[in-house]
C-alpha positions in Angstrom: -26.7 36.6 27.1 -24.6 33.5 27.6 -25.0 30.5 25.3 -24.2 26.9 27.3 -22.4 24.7 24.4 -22.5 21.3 26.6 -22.2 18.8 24.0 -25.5 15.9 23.8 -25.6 12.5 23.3 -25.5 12.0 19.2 -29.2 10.2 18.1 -28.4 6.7 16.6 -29.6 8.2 12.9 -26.2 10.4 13.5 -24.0 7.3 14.9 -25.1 5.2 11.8 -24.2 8.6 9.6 -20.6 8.9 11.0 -20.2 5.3 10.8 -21.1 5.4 6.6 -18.9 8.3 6.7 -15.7 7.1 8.2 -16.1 4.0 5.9 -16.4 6.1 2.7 -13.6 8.4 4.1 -11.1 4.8 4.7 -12.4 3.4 1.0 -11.5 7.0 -0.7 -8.8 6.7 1.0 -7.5 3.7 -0.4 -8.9 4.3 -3.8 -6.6 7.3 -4.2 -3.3 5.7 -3.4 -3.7 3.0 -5.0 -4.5 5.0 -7.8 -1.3 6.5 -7.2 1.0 3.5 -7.1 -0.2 2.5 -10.6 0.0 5.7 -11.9 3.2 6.8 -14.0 2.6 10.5 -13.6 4.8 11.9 -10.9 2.2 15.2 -11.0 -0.9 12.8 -10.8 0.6 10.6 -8.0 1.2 14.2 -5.8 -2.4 15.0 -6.2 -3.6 11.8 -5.2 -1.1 11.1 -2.3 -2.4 14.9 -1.6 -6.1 13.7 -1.4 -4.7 10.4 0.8 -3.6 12.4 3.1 -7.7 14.8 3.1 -9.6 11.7 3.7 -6.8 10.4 6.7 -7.7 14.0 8.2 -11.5 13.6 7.8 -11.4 9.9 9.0 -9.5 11.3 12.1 -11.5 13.9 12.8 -14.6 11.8 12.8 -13.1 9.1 14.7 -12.3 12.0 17.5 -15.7 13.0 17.3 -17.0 9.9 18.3 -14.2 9.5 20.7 -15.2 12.8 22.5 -18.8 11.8 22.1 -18.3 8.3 23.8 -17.9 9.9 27.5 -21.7 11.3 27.9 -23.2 8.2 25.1 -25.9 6.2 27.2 -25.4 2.9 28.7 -26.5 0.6 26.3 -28.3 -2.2 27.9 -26.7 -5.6 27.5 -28.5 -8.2 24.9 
């Protein structure tokens, strides 16, 4: 048996999902170092620069979903 793993358009309801995702992924993100520029604990600002450094990787592996994604989208008419 041989499985065909041709990737489909994404439905708009999954567009508007990774959209809300990338943007909670940027805002995390941001929340976490500047959490660790004010913070005085050298132990706490590793964590947090660690966790930086999770949501850059989620927000990039999003954005290259889309990206791959964007070659077989439909036209979308012009308004």
């Amino acid at each position: 048996m041989t499985t065909n793993h041709q990737i489909q358009p994404l439905t708009s309801k999954e567009l508007d999902y990774i959209v809300d995702c990338i943007s909670n992924e940027s805002m995390l993100a941001k929340h976490c170092a500047a959490a660790a520029a004010a913070s005085q604990n050298h132990a706490l600002q590793q964590a947090l620069l660690g966790f930086v450094s999770r949501h850059e990787q989620h927000l990039n592996t999003l954005v290259d979903s889309l990206q791959t994604h964007s070659s077989i989208a439909p036209a979308q008419p012009p308004q």
